[in-house]
matplotlib code that plots the C-alpha trace (Angstrom):
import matplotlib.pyplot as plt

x = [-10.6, -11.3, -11.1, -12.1, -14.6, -14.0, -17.0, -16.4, -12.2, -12.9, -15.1, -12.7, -9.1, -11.9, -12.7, -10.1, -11.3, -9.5, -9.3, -7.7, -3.3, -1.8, -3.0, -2.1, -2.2, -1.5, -2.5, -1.3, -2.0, 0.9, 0.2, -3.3, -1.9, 0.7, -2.0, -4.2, -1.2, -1.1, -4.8, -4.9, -1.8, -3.3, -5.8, -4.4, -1.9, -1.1, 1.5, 2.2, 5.6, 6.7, 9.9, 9.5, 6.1, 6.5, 9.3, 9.5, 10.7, 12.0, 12.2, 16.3, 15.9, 13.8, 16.4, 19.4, 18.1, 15.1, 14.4, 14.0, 10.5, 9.6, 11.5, 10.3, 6.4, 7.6, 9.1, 7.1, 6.6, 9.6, 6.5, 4.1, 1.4, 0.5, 3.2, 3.0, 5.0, 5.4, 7.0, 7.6, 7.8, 8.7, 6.4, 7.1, 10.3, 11.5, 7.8, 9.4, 9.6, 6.0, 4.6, 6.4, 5.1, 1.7, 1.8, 3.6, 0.9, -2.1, -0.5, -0.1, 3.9, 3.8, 2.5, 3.0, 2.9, 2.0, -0.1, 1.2, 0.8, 2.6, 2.1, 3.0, 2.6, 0.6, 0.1, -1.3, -3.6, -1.5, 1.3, 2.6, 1.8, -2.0, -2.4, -1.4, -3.2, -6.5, -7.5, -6.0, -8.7, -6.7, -5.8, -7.2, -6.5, -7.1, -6.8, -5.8, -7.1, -6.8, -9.1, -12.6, -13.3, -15.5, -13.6, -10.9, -14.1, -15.1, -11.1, -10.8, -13.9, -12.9, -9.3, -9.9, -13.3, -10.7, -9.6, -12.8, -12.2, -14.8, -14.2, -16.5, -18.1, -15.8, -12.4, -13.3, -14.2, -11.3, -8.8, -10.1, -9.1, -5.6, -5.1, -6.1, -3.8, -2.1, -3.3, -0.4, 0.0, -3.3, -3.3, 0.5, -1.6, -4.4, -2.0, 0.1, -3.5, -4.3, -1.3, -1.4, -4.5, -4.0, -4.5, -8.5, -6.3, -4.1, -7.2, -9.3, -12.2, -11.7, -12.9, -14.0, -11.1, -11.6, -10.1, -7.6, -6.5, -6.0, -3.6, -1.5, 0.1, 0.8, 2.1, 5.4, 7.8, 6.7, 6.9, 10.4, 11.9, 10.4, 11.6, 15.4, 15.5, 13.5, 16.3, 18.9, 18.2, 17.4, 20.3, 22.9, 24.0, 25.3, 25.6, 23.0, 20.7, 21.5, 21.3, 18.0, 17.0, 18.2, 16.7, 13.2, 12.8, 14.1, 11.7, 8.6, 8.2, 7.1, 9.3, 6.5, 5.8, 9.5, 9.1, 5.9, 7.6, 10.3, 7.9, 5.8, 8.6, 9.7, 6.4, 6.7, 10.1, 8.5, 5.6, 7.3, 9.6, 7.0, 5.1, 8.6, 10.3, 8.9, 8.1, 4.5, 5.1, 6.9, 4.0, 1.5, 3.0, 2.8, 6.6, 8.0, 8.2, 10.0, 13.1, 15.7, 13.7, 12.7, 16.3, 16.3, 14.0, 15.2, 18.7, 16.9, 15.3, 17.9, 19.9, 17.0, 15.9, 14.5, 16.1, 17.5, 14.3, 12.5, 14.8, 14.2, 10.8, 11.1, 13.2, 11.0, 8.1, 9.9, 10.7, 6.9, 6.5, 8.9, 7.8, 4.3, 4.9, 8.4, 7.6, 11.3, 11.5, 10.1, 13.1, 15.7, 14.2, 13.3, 17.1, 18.4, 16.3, 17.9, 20.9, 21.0, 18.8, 21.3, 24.0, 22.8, 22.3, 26.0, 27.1, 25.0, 26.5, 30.0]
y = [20.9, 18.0, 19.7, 15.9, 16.3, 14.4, 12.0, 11.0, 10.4, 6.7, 7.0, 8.6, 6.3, 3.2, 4.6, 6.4, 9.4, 7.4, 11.4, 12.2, 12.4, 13.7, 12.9, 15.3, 13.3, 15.8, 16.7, 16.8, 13.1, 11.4, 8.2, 8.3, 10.3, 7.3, 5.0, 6.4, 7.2, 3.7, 2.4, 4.9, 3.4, -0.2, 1.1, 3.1, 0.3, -3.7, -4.0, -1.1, -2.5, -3.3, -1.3, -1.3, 0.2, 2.7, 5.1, 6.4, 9.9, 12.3, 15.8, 15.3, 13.6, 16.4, 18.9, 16.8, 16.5, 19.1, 17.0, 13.6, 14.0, 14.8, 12.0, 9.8, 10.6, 10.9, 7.4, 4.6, 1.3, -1.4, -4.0, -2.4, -1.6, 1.3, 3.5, 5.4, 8.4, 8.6, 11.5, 11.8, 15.4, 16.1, 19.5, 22.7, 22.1, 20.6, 21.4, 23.0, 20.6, 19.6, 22.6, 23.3, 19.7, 21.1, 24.0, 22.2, 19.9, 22.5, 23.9, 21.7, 22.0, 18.4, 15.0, 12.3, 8.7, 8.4, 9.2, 10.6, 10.7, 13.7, 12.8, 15.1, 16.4, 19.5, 22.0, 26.1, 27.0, 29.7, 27.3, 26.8, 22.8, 22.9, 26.4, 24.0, 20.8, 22.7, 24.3, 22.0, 20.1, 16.9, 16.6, 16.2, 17.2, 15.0, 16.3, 13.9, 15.2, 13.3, 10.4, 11.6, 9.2, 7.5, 6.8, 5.7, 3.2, 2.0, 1.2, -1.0, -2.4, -3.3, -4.8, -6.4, -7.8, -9.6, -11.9, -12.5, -9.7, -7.5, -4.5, -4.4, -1.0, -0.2, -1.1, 1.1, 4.4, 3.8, 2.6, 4.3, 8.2, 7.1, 6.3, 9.6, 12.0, 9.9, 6.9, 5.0, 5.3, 3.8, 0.8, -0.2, 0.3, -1.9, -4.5, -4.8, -5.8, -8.2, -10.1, -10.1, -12.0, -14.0, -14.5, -16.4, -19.5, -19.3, -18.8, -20.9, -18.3, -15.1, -13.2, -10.5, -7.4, -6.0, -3.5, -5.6, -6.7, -2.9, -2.7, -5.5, -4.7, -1.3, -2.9, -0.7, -3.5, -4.5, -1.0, -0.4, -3.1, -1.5, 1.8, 0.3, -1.4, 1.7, 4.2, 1.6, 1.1, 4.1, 5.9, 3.9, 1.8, -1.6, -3.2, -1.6, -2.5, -6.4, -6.7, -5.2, -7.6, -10.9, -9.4, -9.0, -11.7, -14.1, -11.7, -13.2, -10.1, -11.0, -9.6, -9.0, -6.4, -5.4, -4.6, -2.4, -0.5, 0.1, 1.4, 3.4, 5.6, 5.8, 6.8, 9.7, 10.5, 11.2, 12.8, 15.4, 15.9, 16.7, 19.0, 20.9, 19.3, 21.9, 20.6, 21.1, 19.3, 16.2, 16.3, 16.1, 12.4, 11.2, 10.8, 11.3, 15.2, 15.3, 13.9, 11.7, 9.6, 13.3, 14.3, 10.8, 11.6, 14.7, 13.2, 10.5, 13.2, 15.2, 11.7, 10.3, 12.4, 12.6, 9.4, 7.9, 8.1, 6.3, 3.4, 2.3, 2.7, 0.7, -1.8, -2.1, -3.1, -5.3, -7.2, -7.4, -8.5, -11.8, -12.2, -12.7, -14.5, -16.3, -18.7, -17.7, -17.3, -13.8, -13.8, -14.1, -11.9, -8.9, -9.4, -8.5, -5.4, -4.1, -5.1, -3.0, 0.0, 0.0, 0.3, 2.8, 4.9, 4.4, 5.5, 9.0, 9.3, 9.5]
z = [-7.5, -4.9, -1.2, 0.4, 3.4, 6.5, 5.7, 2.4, 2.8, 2.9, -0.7, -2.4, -1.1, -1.8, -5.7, -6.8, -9.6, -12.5, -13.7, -10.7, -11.1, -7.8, -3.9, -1.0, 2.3, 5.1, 8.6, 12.2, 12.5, 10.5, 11.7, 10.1, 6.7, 6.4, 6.9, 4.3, 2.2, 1.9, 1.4, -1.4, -2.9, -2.9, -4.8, -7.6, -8.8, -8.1, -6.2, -4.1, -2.6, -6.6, -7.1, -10.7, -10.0, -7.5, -7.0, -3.1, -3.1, 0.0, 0.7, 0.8, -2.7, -4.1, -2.4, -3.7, -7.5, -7.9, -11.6, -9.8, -9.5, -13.1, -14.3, -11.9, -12.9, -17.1, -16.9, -18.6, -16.9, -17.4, -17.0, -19.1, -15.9, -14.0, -12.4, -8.9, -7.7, -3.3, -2.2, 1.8, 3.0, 6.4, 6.2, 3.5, 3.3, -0.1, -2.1, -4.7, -7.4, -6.4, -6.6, -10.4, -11.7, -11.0, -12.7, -16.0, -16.1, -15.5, -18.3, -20.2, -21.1, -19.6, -19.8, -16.8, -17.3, -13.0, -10.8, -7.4, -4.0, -1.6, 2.1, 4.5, 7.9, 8.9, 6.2, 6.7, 3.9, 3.1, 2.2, -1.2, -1.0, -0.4, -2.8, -5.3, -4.8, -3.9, -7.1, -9.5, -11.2, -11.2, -7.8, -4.4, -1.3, 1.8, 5.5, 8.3, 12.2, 15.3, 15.6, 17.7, 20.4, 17.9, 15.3, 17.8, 18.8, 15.8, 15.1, 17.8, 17.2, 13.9, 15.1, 17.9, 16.0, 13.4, 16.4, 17.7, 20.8, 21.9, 24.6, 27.9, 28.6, 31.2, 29.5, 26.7, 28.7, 30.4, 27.6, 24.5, 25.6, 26.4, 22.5, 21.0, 19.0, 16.2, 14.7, 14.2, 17.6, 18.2, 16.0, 17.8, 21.4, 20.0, 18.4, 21.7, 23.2, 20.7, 21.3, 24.9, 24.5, 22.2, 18.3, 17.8, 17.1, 19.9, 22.2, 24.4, 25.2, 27.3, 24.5, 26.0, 26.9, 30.5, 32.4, 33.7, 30.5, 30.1, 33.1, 32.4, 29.0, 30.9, 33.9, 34.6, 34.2, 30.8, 29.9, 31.4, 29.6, 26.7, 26.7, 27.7, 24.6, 22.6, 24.1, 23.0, 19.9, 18.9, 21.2, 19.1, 22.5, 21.0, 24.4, 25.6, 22.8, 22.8, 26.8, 27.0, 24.1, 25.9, 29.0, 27.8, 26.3, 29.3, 31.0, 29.4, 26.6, 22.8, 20.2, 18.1, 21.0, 21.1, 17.5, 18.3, 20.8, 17.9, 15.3, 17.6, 17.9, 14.7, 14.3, 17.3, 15.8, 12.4, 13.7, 16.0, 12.9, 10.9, 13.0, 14.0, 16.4, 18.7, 22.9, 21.5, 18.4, 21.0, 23.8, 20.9, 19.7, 23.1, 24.0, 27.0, 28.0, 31.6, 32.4, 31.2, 28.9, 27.6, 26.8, 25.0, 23.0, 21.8, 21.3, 19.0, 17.6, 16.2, 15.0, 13.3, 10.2, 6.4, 4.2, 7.9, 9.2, 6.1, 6.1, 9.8, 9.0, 6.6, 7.9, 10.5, 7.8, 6.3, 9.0, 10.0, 6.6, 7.2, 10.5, 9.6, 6.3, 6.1, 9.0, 10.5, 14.6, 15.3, 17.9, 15.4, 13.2, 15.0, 16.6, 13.4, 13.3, 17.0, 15.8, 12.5, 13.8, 16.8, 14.4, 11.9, 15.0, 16.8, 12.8, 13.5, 16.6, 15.1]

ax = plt.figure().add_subplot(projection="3d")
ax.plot(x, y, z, "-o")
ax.set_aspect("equal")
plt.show()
């Protein structure tokens, strides 16, 4: 059994155990389990976003067809490579199949042709999920806890270090506590700060982020126009939705920003799902908790679920994907992700 400390997670999602067949990702930071999720994928195979590679697998798949998963990790490899297994759970729910391939292949009644990784949100040691991975010798188990204020540092050193952008004392005792509790979270925050000042090509010195800085990409208008098109979108209001679009971006906003804003909560939605859905599990992604943009929230939360919620995450990827590599206009692109969100969501409404 592999029970991965905190200081050697990094190691082992660097250097795979080529002995190694099935990855647990969990924890109450989802943002940081997705993230690692993925690192570790990019290292056990070639392509991680090769369909004919990788099979992506739910909790409402696993529900729906219990024998999906052993097929899926049987199955040999149409291209003759290295195959991968993702499975998505939204928390216990669904680990049956999971915790039955274990047991098969610790005893030997089954071989796999896959390796596979389970990420999940918060697991109890009691649970089924982690009483399998944990003694198994040919799996390991990694935990995912909010970032400490330095990790959060080194982070945004790291980030902001890729542009050529350092942080003054001041702006990052100030800034840095504000981005603790879920890395995805983070790395959207530090992102939105990068952009505001300015890619190192796009620059003409001012490398250096102050407090200022700090202030204005949380000025309340910016932020406002945000959250109208967030709620929008997300709320299913067509009109809505494209007005706030037009109006942003007349307003001065970037819609590499806007599309930011729209995968930081997809990020909360799937973090508070994880953990619950409880007002803990909400104030804990960092959404708001008090009044009307509260009771948005919670609407959101109850439309936007399991296999719905995986595909506006990942139509949200790929439309980071084009925007940074198809040379298209970010505008017209991230339109057509507000325009099909919006309308996934009006369908969920009824």
């Amino acid at each position: 059994m592999v029970k991965v400390s905190p200081r050697d997670t990094d190691a082992r999602i660097g250097r795979p155990d080529p002995s190694f067949i099935a990855y647990l990702v969990y924890g109450p930071d989802r943002g940081l389990a997705h993230e690692r999720a993925d690192k570790l994928a990019q290292n056990l195979i070639d392509d991680p976003n090769d369909p004919f590679a990788v099979t992506q697998l739910t909790d409402d798949d696993l529900k729906a067809d219990p024998a999906c998963l052993a097929d899926a990790m049987a199955a040999l490899s149409l291209t003759g490579g290295d195959r991968l297994v993702r499975v998505r759970l939204s928390g216990e729910t669904g680990n049956g199949p999971i915790v039955s391939l274990l047991a098969d292949i610790e005893q030997e009644k089954t071989s796999v042709e896959a390796k596979l990784i389970v990420e999940s949100g918060d697991l109890t040691p009691r649970g089924k999920l982690r009483k399998a991975f944990e003694p198994a010798q040919f799996c390991a188990a990694i935990a995912c806890y909010a970032d400490t204020s330095q990790s959060l540092s080194q982070l945004a050193d790291e980030m902001l270090g890729v542009e050529g952008l350092s942080l003054s004392s001041d702006a990052r005792n100030s800034w840095l506590p504000r981005l603790e509790g879920d890395r995805a979270l983070a790395r959207g925050e530090i992102e939105k700060l990068i952009l505001y000042k300015g890619l190192s090509n796009q620059r003409d010195g001012d490398d250096t982020v102050i407090i200022d800085d700090i202030e204005a990409i949380s000025a309340d208008q910016g932020e406002a126009a945000l959250d109208e098109i967030v709620n929008s979108v997300m709320g299913g209001e067509q009109v809505g939705a494209d007005s706030a679009y037009t109006r942003a971006l007349s307003g001065g906003l970037n819609p590499v920003g806007i599309l930011r804003a729209l995968q930081r909560r997809i990020d909360q939605l799937a973090a508070a799902q994880a953990a619950g859905g409880s007002d803990m599990a909400i104030a804990r992604t960092g959404a708001p908790r008090f009044g009307p943009q509260a009771a948005q929230f919670k609407r959101q939360l109850s439309m936007w679920r399991g296999r719905r919620l995986d595909a506006a995450r990942q139509l949200a990827f790929e439309t980071e994907r084009s925007v940074k590599s198809s040379g298209a206009p970010a505008v017209a692109l991230v339109s057509d992700l507000v325009l099909r969100l919006t309308r996934g969501a009006a369908r969920m409404k009824g």
